[in-house]
C-alpha positions in Angstrom: 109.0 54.5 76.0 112.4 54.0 76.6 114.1 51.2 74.9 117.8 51.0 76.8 116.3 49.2 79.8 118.4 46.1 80.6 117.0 43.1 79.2 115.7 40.5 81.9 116.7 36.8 81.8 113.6 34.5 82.0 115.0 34.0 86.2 114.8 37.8 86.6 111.6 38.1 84.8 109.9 35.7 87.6 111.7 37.3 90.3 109.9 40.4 89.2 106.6 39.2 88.7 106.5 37.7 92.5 107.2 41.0 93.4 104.3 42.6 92.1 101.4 39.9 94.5 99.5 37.3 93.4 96.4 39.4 92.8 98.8 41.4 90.1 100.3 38.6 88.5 96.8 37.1 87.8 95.8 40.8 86.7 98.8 40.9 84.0 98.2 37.6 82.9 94.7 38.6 81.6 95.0 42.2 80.6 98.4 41.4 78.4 95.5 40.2 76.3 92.7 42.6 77.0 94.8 45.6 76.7 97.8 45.2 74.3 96.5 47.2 71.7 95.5 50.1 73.1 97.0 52.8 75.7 93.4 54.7 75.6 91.3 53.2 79.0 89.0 54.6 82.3 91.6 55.0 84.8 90.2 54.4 88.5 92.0 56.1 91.9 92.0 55.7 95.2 89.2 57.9 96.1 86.6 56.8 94.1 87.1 59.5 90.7 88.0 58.1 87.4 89.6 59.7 84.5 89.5 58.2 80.8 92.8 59.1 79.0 95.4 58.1 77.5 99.2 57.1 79.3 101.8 58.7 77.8 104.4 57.1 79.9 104.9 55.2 83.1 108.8 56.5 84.7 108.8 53.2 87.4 112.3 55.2 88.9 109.7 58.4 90.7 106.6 56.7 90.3 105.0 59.0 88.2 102.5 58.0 85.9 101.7 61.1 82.9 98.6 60.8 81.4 96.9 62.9 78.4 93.1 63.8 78.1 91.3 64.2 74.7 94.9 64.5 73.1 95.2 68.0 74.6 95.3 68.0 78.4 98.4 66.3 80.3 97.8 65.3 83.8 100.8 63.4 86.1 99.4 61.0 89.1 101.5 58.7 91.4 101.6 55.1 91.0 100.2 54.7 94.7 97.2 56.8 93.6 95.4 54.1 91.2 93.9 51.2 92.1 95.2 47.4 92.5 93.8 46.6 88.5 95.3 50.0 86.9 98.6 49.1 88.7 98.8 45.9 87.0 97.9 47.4 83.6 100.9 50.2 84.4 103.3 46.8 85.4 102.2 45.4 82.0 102.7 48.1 80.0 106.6 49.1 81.7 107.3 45.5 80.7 106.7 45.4 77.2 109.8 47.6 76.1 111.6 44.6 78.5 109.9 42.2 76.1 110.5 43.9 73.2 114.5 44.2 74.2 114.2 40.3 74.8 112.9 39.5 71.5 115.6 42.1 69.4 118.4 40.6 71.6 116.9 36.8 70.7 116.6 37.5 66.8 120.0 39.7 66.6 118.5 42.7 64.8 119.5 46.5 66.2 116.5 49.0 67.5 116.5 52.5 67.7 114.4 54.7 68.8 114.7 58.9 67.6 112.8 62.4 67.8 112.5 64.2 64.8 113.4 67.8 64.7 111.7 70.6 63.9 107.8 72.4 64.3 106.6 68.6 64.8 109.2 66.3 67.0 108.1 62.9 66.3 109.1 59.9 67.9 109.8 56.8 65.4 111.4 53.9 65.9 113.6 51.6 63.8 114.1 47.8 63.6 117.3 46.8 61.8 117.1 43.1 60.9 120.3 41.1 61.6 122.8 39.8 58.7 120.8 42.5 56.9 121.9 43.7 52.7 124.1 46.4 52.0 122.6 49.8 52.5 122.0 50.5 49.2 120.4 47.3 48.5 118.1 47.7 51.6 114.2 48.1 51.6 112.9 50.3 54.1 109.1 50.2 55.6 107.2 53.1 57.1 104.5 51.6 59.1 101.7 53.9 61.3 99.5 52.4 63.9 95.3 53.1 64.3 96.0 54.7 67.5 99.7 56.0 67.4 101.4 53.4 68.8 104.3 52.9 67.0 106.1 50.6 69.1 103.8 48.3 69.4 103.0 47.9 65.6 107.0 47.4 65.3 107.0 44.8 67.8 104.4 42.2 65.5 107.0 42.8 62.9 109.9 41.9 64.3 110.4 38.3 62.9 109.2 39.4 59.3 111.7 42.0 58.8 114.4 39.1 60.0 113.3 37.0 57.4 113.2 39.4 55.1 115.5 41.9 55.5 113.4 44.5 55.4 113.9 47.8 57.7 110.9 48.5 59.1 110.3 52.4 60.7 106.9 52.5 63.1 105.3 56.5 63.9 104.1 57.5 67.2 101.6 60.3 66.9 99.5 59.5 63.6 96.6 58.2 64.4 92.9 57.3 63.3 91.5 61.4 63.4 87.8 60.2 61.9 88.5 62.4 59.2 88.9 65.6 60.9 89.9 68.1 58.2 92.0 70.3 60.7 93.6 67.4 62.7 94.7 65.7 59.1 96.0 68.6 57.9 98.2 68.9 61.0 99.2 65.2 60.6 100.0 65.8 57.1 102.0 69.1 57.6 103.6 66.3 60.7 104.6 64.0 57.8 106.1 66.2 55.2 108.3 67.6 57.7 109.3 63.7 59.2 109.9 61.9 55.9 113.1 64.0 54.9 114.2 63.2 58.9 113.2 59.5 58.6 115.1 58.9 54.8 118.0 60.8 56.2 118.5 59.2 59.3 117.8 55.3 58.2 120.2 53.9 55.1 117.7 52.4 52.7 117.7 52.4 49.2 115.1 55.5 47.5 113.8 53.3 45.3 112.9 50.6 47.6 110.6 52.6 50.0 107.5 51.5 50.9 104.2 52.5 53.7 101.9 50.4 55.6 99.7 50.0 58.2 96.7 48.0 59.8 93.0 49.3 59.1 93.6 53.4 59.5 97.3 52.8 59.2 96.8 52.0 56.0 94.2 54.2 55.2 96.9 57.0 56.0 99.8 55.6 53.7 97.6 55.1 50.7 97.0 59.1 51.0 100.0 60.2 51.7 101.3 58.3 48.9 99.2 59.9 46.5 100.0 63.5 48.2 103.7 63.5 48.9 106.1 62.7 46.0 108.7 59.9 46.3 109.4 56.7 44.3 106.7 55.0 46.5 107.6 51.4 45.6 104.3 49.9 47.7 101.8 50.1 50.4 100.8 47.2 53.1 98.1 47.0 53.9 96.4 45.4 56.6 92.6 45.5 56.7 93.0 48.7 55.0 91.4 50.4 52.1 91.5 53.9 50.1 88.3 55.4 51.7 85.8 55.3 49.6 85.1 57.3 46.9 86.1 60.6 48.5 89.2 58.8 47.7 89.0 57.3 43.9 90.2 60.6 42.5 93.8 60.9 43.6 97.1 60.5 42.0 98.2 57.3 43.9 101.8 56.6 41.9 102.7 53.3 39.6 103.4 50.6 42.9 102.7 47.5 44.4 99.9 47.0 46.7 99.7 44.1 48.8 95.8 43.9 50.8 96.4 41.5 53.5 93.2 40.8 55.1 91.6 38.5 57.9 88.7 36.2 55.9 86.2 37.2 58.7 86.9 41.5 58.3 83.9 42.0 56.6 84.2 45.6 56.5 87.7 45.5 54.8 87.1 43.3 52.8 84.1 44.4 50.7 86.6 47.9 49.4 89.4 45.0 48.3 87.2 44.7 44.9 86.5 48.4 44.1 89.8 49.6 45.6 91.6 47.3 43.7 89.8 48.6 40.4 90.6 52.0 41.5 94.4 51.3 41.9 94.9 49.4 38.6 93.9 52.1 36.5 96.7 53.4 38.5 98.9 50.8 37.2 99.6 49.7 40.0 100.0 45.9 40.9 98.0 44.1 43.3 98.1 41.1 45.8 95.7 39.8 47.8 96.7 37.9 50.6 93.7 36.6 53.0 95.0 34.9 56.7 92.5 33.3 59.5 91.4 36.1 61.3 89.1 39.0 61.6 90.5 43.1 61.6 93.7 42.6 63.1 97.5 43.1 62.1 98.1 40.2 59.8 99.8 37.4 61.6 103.7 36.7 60.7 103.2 33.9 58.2 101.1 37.2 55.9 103.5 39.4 56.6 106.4 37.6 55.1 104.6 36.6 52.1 103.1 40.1 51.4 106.6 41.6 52.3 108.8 39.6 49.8 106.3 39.8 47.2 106.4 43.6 47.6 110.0 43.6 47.6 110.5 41.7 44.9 112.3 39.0 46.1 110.6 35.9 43.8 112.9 33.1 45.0 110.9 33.0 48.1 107.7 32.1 45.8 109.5 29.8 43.8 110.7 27.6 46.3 107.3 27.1 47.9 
């Protein structure tokens, strides 16, 4: 996804959408909802064949639409090839990096996007909140998605790392594996070599260095902080939990833990209790943070009470 498209007034943004037909903009209109959080979907052409994969990216300038099968298997089609409610869905999905711009440029924070180098290039991208502390002073947050998308997570966190001032890093690429021993090893092996890319290449403070996510997400930053060695200062997490007791026995570090969880995500919720257990033998220190809502990313009013308690900033809490 490329992120230095020109950012559309709300007059050019119209303009665009009459462009695309009636029947599309009522299509974009629904699946913005249907579809936001996942890339994965059955595909449907022109001649009648379907294919269920996953788009990798969407080049509007040639048309050509690159999509990947079972994680292994690329395939490119034309735009012209799909049919009327895929089209839409490919409209909806080129437009969210012009959202996204829209809402950096509104708030007055700096995005990035990289590639790692190395065995494993990674694609990450980096929200820089606006007015932000000196970079020594500065937390930094290392979020991964359920399914990979990176970009997407860092978009519902836009307005928390404004308020408070918190650099937040989302990872393409890790994703929910269903525990697949050879696939997690390959994600780990991934991760050891990107952290070293990640702390050189975004100006944080060590100490202040923290991992999140939302259901697998977190799942995935609870382990790696018990497997890789930093001064892990915390973990978000977002209807998230250790993994049961395949889990209990490893050497998550002295940190804060923040569990931020819908009151309706039953499934979450019943780990908080022994996970919590778990993690205070650890010494670590825990918050629980509960929002209206079911298993979902926690909404922006959690996220900025969960991320100033993790960073230690107390004044928030005293002046509520």
């Amino acid at each position: 996804m490329n992120f230095k498209h020109r950012s559309l007034s709300s007059k050019d943004r119209k303009n665009k959408m009459k462009k695309t037909g009636s029947i599309a903009v009522f299509l974009l209109a629904t699946l913005s909802v249907l579809s936001a959080n996942t890339d994965n979907r059955l595909w449907r052409l022109k001649d009648d064949k379907s294919v269920y994969a996953e788009l990798v990216n969407y080049d509007e300038g040639t048309g050509d639409v690159h999509l990947r099968i079972n994680e292994e298997e690329d395939i490119v089609y034309p735009f012209d090839q799909f049919q009327v409610i895929d089209k839409a869905w490919l409209v909806e999905w080129l437009e969210f990096s012009e959202d996204l711009n829209i809402k950096v440029e509104e708030l007055g924070g700096s995005l990035s996007s990289y590639q790692s180098q190395g065995k494993y290039p990674t694609d990450f991208y980096v929200y820089e909140p606006s007015n932000g502390l000196a970079g020594d002073e500065r937390s930094l947050l290392i979020l991964f998605h359920p399914g990979g998308k990176g970009a997407r997570l860092l978009k519902r966190f836009l307005e928390s790392s404004e308020e408070t001032k918190t650099v937040i890093v989302a990872c393409d690429t890790f994703r929910n594996t269903g525990s697949n021993v050879e696939k997690e090893k390959a994600l780990y092996d991934r991760f050891v070599e990107l952290l070293p890319f990640i702390e050189a290449t975004v100006v944080h403070n060590s100490t202040k260095l923290y991992m999140g996510g939302a259901s697998g997400g977190a799942w995935r930053a609870f382990h790696y902080a018990a497997w890789i060695e930093r001064p892990w200062a915390g973990i978000l997490s977002m209807g998230g939990w250790l993994g049961g007791k395949d889990y209990y026995d490893l050497e998550y570090p002295k940190m804060k833990v923040a569990f931020v969880n819908g009151n309706q995500d039953h499934a979450a919720n019943q780990y908080v209790e022994p996970d919590t257990e778990v993690l205070e033998k650890r010494d670590c220190e825990i918050a629980v943070i509960a929002f209206e809502g079911g298993h979902q990313v926690a909404p922006v009013s959690a996220q900025i009470k969960a991320l100033y308690w993790l960073t230690n900033q107390e004044e928030y809490f005293q002046e509520q």
